[in-house]
C-alpha positions in Angstrom: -21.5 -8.3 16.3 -23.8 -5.8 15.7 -21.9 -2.8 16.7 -18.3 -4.3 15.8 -19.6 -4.3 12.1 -21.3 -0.9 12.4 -17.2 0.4 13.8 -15.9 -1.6 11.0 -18.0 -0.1 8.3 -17.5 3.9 10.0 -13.7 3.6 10.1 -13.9 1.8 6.4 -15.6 4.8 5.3 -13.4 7.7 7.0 -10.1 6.0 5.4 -12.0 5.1 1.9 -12.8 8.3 1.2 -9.9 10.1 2.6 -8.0 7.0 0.3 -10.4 7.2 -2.7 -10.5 11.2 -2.4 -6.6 11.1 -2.1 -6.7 8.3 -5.1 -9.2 10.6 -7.4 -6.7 13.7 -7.2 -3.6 11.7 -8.2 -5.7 10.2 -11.1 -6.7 13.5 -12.5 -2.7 14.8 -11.2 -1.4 11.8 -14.0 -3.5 12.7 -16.5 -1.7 16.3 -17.5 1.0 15.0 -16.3 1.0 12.1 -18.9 0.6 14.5 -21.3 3.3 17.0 -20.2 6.2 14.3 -19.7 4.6 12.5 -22.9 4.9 9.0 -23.2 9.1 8.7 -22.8 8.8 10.9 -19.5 6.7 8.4 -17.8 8.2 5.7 -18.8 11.5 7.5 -16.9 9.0 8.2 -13.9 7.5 4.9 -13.9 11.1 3.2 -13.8 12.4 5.2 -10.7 9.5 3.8 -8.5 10.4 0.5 -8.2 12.9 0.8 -6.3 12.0 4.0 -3.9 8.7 1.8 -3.1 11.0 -1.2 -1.9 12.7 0.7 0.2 9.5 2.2 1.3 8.3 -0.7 2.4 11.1 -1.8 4.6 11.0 1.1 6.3 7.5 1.8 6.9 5.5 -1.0 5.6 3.4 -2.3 8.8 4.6 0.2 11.3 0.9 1.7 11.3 -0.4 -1.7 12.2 2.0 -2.8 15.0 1.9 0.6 16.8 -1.7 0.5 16.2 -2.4 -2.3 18.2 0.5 -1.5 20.8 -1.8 2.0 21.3 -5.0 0.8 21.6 -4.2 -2.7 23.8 -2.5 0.3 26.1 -5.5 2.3 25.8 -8.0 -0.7 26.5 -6.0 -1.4 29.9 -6.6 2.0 30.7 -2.7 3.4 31.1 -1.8 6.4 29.3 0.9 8.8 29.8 3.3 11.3 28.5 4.4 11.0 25.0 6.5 7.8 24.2 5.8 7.6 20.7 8.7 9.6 20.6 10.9 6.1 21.1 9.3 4.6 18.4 9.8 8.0 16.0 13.2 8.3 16.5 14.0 4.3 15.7 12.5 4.7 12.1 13.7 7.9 11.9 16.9 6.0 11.7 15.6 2.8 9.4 14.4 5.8 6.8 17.8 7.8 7.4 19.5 4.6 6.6 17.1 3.6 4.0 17.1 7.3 2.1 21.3 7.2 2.4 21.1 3.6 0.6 19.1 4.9 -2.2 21.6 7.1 -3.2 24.1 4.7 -3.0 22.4 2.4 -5.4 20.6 5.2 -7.6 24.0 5.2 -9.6 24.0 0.9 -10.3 20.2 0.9 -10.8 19.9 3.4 -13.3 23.1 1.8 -15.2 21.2 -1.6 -14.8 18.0 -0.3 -16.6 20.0 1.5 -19.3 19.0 5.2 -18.2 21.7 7.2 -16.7 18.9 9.9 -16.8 17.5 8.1 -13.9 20.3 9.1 -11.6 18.9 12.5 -10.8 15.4 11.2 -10.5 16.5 8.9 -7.8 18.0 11.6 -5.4 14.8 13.9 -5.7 12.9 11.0 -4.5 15.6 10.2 -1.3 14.1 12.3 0.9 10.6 10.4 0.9 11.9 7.2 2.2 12.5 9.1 5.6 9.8 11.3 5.7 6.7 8.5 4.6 8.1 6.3 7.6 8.1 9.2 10.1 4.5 9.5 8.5 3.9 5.5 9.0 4.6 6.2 13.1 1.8 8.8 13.5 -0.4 7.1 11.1 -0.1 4.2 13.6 -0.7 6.0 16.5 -3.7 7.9 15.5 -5.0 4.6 14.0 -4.4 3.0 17.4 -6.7 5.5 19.2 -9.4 4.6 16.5 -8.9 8.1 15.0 -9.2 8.0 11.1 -9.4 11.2 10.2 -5.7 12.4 10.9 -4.8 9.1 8.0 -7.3 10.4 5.4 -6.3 14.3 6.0 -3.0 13.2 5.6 -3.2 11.6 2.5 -5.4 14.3 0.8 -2.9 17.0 1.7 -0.3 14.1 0.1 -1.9 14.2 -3.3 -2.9 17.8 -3.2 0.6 19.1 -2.9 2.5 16.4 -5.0 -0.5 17.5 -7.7 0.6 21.3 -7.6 4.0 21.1 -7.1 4.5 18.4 -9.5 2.4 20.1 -12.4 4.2 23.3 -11.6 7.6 21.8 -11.8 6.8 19.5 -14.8 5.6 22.8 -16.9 8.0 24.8 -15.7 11.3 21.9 -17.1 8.6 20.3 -20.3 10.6 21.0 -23.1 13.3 18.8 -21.2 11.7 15.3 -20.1 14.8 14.5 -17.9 14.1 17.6 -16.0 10.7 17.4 -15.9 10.9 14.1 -14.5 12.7 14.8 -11.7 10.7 17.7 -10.8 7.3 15.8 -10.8 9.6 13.3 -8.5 10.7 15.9 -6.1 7.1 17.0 -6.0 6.3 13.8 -4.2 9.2 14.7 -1.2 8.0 18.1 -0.9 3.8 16.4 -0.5 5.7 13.8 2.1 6.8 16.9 3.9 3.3 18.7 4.1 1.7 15.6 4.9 4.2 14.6 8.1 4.2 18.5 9.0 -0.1 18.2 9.1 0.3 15.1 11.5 3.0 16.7 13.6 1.0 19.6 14.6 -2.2 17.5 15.5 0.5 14.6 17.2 1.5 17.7 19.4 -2.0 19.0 20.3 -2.5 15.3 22.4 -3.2 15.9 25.8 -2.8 12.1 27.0 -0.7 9.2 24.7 -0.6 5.8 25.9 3.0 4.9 27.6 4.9 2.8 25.1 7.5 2.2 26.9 5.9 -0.5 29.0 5.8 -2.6 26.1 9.2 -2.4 25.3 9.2 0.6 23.4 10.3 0.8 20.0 11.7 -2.6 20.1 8.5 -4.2 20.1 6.9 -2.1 17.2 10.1 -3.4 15.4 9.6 -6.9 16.2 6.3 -6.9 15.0 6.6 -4.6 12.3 9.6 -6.9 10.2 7.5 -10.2 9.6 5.1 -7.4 7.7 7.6 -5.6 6.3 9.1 -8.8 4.9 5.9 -9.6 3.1 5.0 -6.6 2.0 8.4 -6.2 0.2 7.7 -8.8 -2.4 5.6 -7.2 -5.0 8.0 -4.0 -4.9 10.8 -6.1 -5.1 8.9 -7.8 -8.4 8.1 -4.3 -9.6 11.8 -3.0 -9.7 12.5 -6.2 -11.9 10.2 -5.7 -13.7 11.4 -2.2 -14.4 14.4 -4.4 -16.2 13.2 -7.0 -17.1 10.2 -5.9 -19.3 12.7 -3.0 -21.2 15.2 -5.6 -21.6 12.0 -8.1 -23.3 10.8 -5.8 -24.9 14.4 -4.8 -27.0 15.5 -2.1 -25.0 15.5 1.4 -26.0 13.2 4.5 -26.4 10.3 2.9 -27.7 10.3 -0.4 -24.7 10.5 2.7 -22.2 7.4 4.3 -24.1 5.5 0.9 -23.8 6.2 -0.1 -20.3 5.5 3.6 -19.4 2.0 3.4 -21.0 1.7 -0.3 -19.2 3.0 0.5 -15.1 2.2 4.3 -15.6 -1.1 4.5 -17.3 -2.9 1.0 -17.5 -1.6 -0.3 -14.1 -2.5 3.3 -12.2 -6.1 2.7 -13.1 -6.7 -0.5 -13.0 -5.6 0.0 -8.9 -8.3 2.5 -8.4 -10.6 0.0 -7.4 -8.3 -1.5 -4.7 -8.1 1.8 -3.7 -11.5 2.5 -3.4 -11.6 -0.5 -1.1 -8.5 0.1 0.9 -10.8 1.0 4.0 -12.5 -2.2 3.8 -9.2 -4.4 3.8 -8.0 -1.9 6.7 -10.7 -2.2 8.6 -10.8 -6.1 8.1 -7.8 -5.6 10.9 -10.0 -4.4 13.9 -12.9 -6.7 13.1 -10.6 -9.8 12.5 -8.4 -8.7 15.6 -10.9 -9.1 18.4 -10.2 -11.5 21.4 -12.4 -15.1 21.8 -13.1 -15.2 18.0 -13.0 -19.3 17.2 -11.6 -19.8 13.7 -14.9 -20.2 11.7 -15.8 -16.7 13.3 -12.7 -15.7 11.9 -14.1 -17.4 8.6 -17.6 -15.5 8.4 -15.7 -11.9 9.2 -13.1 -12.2 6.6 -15.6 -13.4 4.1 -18.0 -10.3 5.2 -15.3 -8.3 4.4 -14.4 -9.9 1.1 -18.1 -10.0 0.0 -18.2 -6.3 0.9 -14.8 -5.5 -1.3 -15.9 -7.3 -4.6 -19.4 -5.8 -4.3 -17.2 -2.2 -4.5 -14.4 -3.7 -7.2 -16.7 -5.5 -9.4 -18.7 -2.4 -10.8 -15.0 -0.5 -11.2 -13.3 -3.7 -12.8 -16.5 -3.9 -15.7 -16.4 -0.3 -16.5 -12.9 -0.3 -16.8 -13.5 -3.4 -19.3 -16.6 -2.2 -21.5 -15.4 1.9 -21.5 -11.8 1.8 -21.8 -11.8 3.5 -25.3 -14.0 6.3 -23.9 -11.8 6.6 -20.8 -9.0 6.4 -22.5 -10.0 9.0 -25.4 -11.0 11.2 -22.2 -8.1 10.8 -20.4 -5.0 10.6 -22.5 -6.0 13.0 -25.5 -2.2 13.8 -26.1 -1.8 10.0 -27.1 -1.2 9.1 -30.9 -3.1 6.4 -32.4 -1.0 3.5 -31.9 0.0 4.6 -28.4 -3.6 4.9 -27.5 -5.2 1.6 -29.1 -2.2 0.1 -27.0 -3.2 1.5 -23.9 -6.8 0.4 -24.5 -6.2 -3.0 -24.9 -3.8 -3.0 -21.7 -6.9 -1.1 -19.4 -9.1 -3.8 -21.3 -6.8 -7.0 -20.1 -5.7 -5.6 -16.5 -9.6 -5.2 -15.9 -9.1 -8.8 -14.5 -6.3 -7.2 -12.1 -8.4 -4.3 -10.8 -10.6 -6.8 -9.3 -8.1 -9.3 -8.3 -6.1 -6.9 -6.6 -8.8 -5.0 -5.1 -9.5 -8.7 -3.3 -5.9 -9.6 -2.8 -5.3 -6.8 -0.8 -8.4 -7.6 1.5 -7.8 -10.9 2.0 -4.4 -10.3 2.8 -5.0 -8.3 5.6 -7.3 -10.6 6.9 -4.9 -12.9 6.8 -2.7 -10.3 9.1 -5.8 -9.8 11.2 -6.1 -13.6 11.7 -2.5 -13.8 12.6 -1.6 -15.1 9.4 1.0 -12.7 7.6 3.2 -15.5 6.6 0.6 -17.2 4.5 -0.6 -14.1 2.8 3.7 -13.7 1.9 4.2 -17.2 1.2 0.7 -16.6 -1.8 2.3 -13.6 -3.2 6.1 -15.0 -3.4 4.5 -17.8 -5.5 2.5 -15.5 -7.3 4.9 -13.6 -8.3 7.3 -16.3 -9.2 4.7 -17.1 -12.0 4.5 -13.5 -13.1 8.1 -13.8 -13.9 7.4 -17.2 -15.7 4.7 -15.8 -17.4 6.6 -13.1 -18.8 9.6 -14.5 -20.2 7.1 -16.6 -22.3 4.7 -14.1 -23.6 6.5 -10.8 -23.3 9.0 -11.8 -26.6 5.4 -12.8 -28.3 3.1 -10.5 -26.8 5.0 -7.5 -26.8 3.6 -5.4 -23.3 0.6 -7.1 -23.5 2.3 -10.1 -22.2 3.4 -8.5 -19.3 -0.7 -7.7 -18.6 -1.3 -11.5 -19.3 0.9 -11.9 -16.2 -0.3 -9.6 -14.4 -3.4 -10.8 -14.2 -2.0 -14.5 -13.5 -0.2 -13.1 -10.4 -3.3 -11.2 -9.0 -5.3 -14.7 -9.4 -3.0 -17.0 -8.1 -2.1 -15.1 -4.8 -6.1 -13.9 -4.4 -6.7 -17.7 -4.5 -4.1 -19.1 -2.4 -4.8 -16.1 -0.2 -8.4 -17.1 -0.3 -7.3 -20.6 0.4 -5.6 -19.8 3.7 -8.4 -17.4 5.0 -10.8 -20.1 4.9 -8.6 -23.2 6.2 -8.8 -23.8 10.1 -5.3 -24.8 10.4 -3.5 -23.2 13.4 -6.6 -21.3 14.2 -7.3 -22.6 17.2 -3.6 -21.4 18.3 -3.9 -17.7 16.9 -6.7 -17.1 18.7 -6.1 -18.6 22.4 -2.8 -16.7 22.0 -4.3 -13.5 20.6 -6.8 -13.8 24.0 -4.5 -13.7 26.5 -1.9 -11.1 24.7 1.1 -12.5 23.9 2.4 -14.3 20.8 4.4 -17.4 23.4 1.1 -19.3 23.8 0.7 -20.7 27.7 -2.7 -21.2 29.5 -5.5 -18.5 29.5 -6.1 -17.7 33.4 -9.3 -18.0 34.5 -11.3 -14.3 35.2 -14.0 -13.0 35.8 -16.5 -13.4 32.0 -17.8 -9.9 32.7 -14.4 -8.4 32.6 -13.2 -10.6 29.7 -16.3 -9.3 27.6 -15.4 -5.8 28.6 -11.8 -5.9 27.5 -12.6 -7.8 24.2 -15.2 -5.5 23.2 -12.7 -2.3 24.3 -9.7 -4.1 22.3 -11.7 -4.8 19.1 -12.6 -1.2 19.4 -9.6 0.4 19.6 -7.6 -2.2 17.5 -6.2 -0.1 14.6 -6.4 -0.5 10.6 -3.6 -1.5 8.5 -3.1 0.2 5.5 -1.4 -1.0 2.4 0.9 1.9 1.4 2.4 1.9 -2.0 -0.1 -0.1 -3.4 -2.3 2.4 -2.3 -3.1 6.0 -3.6 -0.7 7.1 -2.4 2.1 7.7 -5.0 
């Protein structure tokens, strides 16, 4: 146990601080760029991410994960051959085609349904992303597989470098028009999508020996096991993009609800997830260390809790400061602010200080959860989380104003860390997860008897090799 926390904590590291390094640029990138677009341009760029990270997520969320695995049980049995990631490439090359193409078919609707025709524009500069971040999910996946963390956290830094550059560039360059600056700072992000999966592509090619795929039905099988995930992982964008209506619309609609919900989902939300970012590595990691063969379910128990212990003792210190120094952060970060606009934004950073840590936890439970073979329970806590954010809102929204919508906020965080936590820690269908996850297959059937030295072998290779999951739009990423 030993030496499968010791792997646990080294790949945590390598993808927290490729995340957290990744994270720290694209704080400092929205900081002039919060003051270029002012408060009305962000509340534009806020508004077109809903939906682009919805259709992120079904066509990359969990691909990293499920090829992961695929990789390194094909690496643990020893057969490797010539490259067959290719199958699995070119199948969400066409889920992103498809996904990109029916983002400009709905960019038109959306942006009539939020009340910003400006927003048209904005959404076709992002298209592009959708198919390059889930070419990007496939090699993520692989390397992940093969234990390899660096190629992720590279990745992701040359992500946020370029979309910094080219985004600050572009927003300068259009700033005395916010529609125009927008949409450059939003074509930024396809243009860092492109430097990122050209990075991975070169060092994909440089592989002398990939493990052969197609043994395990190919692509189909990374599809198979990539939709339950995808599924789940689609709720909270899919609460985000109503929320990109339903708030405006709460709020009365108009310039100044845009300027409000920009300084709340732009401003206050973006730093209250930097301590779930600076624990994304730990709630990837959780994968590997929860994935390994002949765990019983109150060794399951112990590992998720190791890793939740390990998460909060990151979050909590990020989560006070953001609570007892938001006026200094705030003052720091967002000079350009008026009065009003900034004593707003403090008390949003002030209330979502309960979100940064509930979030940070969320996230790491939930992929224990995943790891445990439990994805369904880990969906099941957010869809009734989020069903009381939307409660929550429509009651304190009309009296709040924007700080209602932090009030929920922070309800939804709680209720699905605490369901999630829930589920981690009963032993229901335990027993089944594992026997199944032993033996390889997700049918169930007997395990055949073999030799103990062998088994030990092969767990110890498998829970090496397993690979991480990584949360992507929650994550530093954009």
């Amino acid at each position: 146990m030993n030496l499968r926390r010791a792997r646990f904590l080294k790949n945590a590291a390598v993808i927290s601080l490729g995340g957290l390094f990744a994270k720290v640029i694209g704080v400092f990138y929205r900081i002039p760029l919060a003051n270029l677009l002012g408060g009305y341009g962000m509340g534009l760029y806020q508004m077109a991410y809903p939906l682009f990270c919805l259709l992120l997520t079904f066509s990359s969320a969990g691909i990293p994960a499920a090829l992961a695995r695929m990789v390194a049980r094909e690496e643990a049995a020893g057969r490797a051959g010539k490259r067959s990631s290719d199958g699995a490439l070119r199948l969400f090359f066409c889920v992103g085609l498809s996904a990109a193409v029916l983002m400009c078919l709905i960019a038109p609707g959306m942006s009539r349904l939020q009340g910003e025709a400006a927003l048209l524009p904005a959404y076709l500069a992002l298209a592009p992303s959708v198919l390059l971040v889930a070419l990007l999910a496939v090699l993520r996946g692989y390397f992940q597989g093969k234990s390899d963390m660096k190629p992720t956290a590279f990745s992701e830094i040359v992500e946020q470098l370029v979309k910094a550059c080219a985004g600050l560039c572009l927003a300068q360059r259009f700033s005395s028009d916010p529609v125009r600056a927008v949409t450059g700072a939003l074509f930024a992000v396809t243009l860092s999508e492109t430097a990122a999966l050209g990075a991975l592509w070169i060092r994909y090619r440089r592989e002398r020996s990939v493990p052969d795929l197609r043994k395990l039905r190919g692509a189909g099988e990374v599809f198979f096991s990539v939709f339950p995930v995808m599924a789940a992982a689609a709720i909270l964008p899919l609460s985000q993009m109503a929320d990109s209506v339903t708030i405006i619309r709460l709020l009365g609609g108009g310039k100044e609800a845009i300027v409000r919900y920009g300084l709340f989902a732009g401003s206050a939300l973006a730093l209250a997830g930097f301590p779930a970012t600076a624990c994304s590595g730990l709630s990837a990691a959780s994968v590997p260390l929860l994935s390994g063969g002949g765990t019983d379910a109150k060794e399951g128990e112990r590992r998720a809790l190791f890793s939740l212990c390990a998460t909060l003792a990151l979050a909590l210190p990020c989560a006070a400061g953001l609570l007892c120094f938001a006026r200094p952060i705030v003052s720091l970060l967002y000079p350009s602010l008026d009065g009003a606009e900034r004593a707003l934004l403090i008390d949003l950073l002030r209330l979502l200080s309960v979100s940064a840590l509930a979030l940070a936890g969320t996230e790491t439970l939930a992929a224990c959860l995943t790891g445990l073979g439990r994805a369904r329970r880990a969906a099941l806590a957010m869809l009734i989380a989020v069903l009381i954010k939307f409660f929550l809102q429509c009651l304190l929204v009309p009296r709040f104003s924007v700080l209602g919508a932090a009030i929920a906020a922070n309800g939804c965080y709680l209720v699905a860390f605490f369901l999630d936590l829930f589920y981690t820690v009963t032993k229901k269908q335990g027993r089944r997860y594992d026997h199944n996850h032993r033996i390889g297959n997700g049918k169930g059937g007997r395990e055949q008897p073999r030799d103990r030295s062998d088994e030990t072998r092969g767990q110890s290779a498998c829970a090496e090799r397993i690979a991480c999951l990584r949360g992507e739009f929650a994550g530093g990423g954009h």
